[in-house]
C-alpha positions as CSV (number, residue, x, y, z in Angstrom):
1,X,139.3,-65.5,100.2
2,X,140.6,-67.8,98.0
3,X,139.1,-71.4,96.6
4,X,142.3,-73.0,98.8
5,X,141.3,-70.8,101.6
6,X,137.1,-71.5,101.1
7,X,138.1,-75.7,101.2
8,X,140.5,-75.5,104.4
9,X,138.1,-73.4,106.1
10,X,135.2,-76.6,105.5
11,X,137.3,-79.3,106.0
12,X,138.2,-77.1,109.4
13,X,134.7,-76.8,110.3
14,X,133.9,-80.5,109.5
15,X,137.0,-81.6,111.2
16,X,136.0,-79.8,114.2
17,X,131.8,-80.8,113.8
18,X,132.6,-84.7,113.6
19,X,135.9,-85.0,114.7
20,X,136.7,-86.7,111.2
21,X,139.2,-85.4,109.2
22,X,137.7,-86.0,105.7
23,X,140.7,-84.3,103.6
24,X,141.5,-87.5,102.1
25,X,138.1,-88.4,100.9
26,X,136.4,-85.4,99.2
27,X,133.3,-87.5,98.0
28,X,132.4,-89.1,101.1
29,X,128.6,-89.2,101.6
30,X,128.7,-87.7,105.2
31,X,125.0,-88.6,106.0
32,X,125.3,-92.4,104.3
33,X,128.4,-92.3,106.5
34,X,127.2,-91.1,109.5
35,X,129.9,-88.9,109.9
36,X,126.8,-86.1,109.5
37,X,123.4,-85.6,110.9
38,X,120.7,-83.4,111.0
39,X,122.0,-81.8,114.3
40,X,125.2,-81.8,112.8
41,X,123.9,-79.9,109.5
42,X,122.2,-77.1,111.6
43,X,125.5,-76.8,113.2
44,X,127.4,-76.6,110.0
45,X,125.5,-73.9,108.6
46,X,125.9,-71.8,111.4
47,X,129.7,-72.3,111.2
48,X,129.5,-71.6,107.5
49,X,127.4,-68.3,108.4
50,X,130.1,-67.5,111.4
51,X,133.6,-68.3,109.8
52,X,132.5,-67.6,106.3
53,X,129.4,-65.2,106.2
54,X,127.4,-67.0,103.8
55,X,123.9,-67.4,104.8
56,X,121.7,-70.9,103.9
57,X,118.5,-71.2,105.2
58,X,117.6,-74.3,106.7
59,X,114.6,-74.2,104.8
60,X,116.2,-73.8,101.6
61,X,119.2,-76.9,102.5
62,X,118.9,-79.8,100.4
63,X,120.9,-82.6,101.7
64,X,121.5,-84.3,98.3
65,X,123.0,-80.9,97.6
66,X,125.5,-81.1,100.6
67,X,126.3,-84.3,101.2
68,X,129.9,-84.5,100.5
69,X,133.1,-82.7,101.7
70,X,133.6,-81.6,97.6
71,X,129.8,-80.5,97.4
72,X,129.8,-78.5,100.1
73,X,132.8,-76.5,99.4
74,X,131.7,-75.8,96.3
75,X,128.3,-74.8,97.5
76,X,130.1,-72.6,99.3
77,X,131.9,-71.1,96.9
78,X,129.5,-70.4,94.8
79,X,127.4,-68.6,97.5
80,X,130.5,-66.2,98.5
């Protein structure tokens, strides 16, 4: 999978989490937002796991660590 492939594949599973499309803002703090919550994280991680195969622990999620559009992908990225 490529890096373009990786980012539509977030922004898909964002888009479809918040019904936000967050395309055009890459550094949007989801959580200062709103756009994002705790529910919504859980949910996100198991979308990552399904769509993408990458496993994060709850445990182990930081949300400083995931709290924009561009800091998730690359989290993801660098987990694949």
């Amino acid at each position: 999978m490529t890096m373009d492939d990786t980012k539509a594949t977030v922004l898909s599973i964002l888009a479809d989490l918040t019904g936000e499309d967050v395309s055009s803002n890459m550094d949007v703090n989801l959580f200062d937002e709103g756009i994002l919550d705790s529910m919504g994280s859980v949910q996100l991680l198991l979308e990552l796991q399904n769509q993408l195969g990458i496993e994060v622990p709850v445990s182990e999620f930081q949300r400083s660590e995931w709290d924009t559009p561009a800091k998730i992908v690359s989290k993801v990225e660098n987990l694949q």
